[in-house]
C-alpha positions in Angstrom: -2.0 -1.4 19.2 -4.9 -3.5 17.7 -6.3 -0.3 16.2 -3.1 0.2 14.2 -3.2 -3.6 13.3 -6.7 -3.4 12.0 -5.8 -0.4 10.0 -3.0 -2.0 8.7 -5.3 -5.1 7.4 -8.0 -2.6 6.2 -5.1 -0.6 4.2 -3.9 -3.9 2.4 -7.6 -5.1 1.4 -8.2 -1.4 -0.7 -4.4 -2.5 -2.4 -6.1 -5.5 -3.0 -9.0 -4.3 -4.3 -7.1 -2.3 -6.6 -4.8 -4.2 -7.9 -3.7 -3.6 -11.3 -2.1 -7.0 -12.8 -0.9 -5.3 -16.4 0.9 -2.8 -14.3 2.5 -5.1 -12.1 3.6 -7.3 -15.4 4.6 -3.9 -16.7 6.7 -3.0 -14.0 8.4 -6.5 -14.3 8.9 -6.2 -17.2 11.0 -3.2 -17.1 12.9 -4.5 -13.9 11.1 -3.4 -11.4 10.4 -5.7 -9.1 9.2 -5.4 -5.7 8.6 -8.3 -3.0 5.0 -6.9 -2.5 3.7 -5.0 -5.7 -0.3 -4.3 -5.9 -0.1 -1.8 -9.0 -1.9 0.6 -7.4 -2.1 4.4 -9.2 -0.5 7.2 -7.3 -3.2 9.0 -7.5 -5.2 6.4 -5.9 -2.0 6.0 -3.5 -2.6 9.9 -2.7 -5.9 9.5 -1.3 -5.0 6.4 0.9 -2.4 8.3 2.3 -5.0 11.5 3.4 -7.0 8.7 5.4 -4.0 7.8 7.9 -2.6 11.6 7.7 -0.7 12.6 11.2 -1.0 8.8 12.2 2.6 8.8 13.9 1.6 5.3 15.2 0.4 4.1 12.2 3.5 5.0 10.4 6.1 3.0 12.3 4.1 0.2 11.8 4.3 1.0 8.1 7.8 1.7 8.1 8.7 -1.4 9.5 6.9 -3.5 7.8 9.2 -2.1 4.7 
Protein backbone atom coordinates (compact mmCIF):
# COMPACT_ATOMS: atom_id res chain seq x y z
CA UNK A 1 0.00 0.00 0.00
CA UNK A 2 2.88 2.50 0.58
CA UNK A 3 3.84 2.03 -3.11
CA UNK A 4 0.41 3.29 -4.15
CA UNK A 5 0.69 6.22 -1.45
CA UNK A 6 4.00 7.31 -2.81
CA UNK A 7 2.58 7.26 -6.24
CA UNK A 8 -0.11 9.09 -5.28
CA UNK A 9 2.28 12.03 -3.73
CA UNK A 10 4.58 11.78 -6.82
CA UNK A 11 1.24 12.18 -9.16
CA UNK A 12 0.21 15.48 -7.15
CA UNK A 13 3.79 17.16 -7.29
CA UNK A 14 3.86 16.88 -11.53
CA UNK A 15 0.00 18.69 -11.02
CA UNK A 16 1.86 20.98 -9.11
CA UNK A 17 4.50 21.54 -11.23
CA UNK A 18 2.15 22.26 -13.85
CA UNK A 19 -0.06 24.26 -12.56
CA UNK A 20 -1.65 26.79 -14.79
CA UNK A 21 -3.08 29.76 -12.55
CA UNK A 22 -4.82 31.82 -15.74
CA UNK A 23 -6.55 28.58 -16.40
CA UNK A 24 -7.70 27.97 -13.09
CA UNK A 25 -8.92 31.82 -12.88
CA UNK A 26 -10.41 31.05 -16.33
CA UNK A 27 -12.24 28.18 -15.33
CA UNK A 28 -13.70 30.26 -12.37
CA UNK A 29 -14.49 32.48 -14.10
CA UNK A 30 -16.83 30.60 -16.23
CA UNK A 31 -18.24 28.65 -13.12
CA UNK A 32 -16.32 26.02 -12.96
CA UNK A 33 -15.11 25.38 -9.89
CA UNK A 34 -13.61 22.39 -8.50
CA UNK A 35 -12.44 21.81 -4.69
CA UNK A 36 -8.94 20.80 -6.14
CA UNK A 37 -8.15 22.49 -9.59
CA UNK A 38 -4.33 22.44 -10.81
CA UNK A 39 -5.10 23.71 -14.54
CA UNK A 40 -3.34 21.07 -15.93
CA UNK A 41 -3.63 20.52 -20.04
CA UNK A 42 -5.25 17.34 -21.19
CA UNK A 43 -2.80 16.66 -23.15
CA UNK A 44 -0.39 16.78 -20.38
CA UNK A 45 -3.28 14.89 -18.39
CA UNK A 46 -2.97 12.08 -21.25
CA UNK A 47 0.56 11.32 -20.65
CA UNK A 48 0.17 11.10 -16.74
CA UNK A 49 -2.38 8.81 -17.16
CA UNK A 50 0.01 6.30 -19.61
CA UNK A 51 2.44 6.24 -16.50
CA UNK A 52 -0.15 4.43 -13.98
CA UNK A 53 -1.92 2.45 -17.04
CA UNK A 54 -3.47 -1.04 -15.75
CA UNK A 55 -2.72 0.20 -12.12
CA UNK A 56 -6.10 -1.43 -10.69
CA UNK A 57 -4.61 -0.49 -7.19
CA UNK A 58 -3.71 2.71 -7.96
CA UNK A 59 -7.04 3.57 -9.26
CA UNK A 60 -9.15 2.97 -6.25
CA UNK A 61 -7.04 5.01 -4.47
CA UNK A 62 -7.67 7.64 -7.08
CA UNK A 63 -11.22 7.14 -7.16
CA UNK A 64 -11.69 7.57 -3.73
CA UNK A 65 -9.90 10.21 -3.15
CA UNK A 66 -12.64 11.98 -5.67
Amino acid sequence: MKEVADKYKLLLKKFRTRENGPAVESMNRMGLKYNRNFGVALSELNEFAQEYANDHEFALLLWQKN
